[in-house]
N, C-alpha and C positions, 0 to 999 in steps of 0.2 A: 576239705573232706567233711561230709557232710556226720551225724550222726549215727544217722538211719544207714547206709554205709559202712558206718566204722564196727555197727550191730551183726549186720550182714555178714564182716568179713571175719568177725567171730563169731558166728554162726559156721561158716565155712572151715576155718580152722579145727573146731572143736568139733566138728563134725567128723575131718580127719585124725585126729586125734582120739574119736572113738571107735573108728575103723582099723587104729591100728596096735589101740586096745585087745580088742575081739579077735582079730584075725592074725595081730603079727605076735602082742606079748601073749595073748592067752596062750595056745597052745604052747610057745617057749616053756612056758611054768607046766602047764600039765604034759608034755610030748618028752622036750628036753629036760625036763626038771630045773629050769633058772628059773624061781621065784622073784628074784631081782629086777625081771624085764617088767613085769605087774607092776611092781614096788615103783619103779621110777615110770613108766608110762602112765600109770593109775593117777599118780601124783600129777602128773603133769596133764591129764585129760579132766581132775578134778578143779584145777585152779584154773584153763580156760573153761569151764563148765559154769564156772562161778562169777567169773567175769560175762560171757556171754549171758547169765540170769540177770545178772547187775546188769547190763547193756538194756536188756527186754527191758525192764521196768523203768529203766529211763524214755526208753523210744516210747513207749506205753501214756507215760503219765504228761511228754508232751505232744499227745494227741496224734503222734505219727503211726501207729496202728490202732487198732481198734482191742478190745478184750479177747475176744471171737479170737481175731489172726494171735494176738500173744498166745493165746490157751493152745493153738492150733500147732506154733510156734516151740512149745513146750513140748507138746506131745509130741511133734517131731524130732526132737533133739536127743528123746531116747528110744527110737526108734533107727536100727542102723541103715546109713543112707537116704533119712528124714531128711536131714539137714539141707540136702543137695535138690531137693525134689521140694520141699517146700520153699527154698531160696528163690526156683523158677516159677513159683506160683506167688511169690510175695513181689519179685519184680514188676508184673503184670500189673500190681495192684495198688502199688503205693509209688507216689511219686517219688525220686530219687532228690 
């Protein structure tokens, strides 16, 4: 399993994990009043967030993307459903 790949599939993860941030814990905490669903999704959307940044800057620095696609890459990942939309655009473009 290659690098570039393993970036990928944290991209893909953390991408799910911000969609269900937004749409599954948020309203639990503001609709149903559990705080706790934030608490622990947050947490857990925070640390694959961190790994997937860690992942970029390694694919980055050996030369398997470009600055361009990482910044691109970035700004997709806090955008919801970035993640999935620029995954099929980075496929296209860099070889696997």
């Amino acid at each position: 399993m290659s690098l570039f790949f393993s970036w990928r599939m944290s991209a893909i993860i953390e991408g799910i994990s911000y969609i269900v941030l937004l749409f599954i814990a948020m309203p639990m905490k503001y609709i149903y009043g559990m705080p706790e669903a934030v608490r622990l999704v947050g947490s857990i959307h925070g640390l694959l967030f961190v790994v997937f940044m860690a992942l970029l800057a390694v694919v980055y620095l050996r030369d398997t993307m470009t600055l361009k696609q990482c910044v691109m890459a970035f700004i997709a990942s806090v955008i919801p459903f970035g993640a999935f939309v620029f995954d099929h655009y980075i496929r296209q473009r860099v070889p696997a």
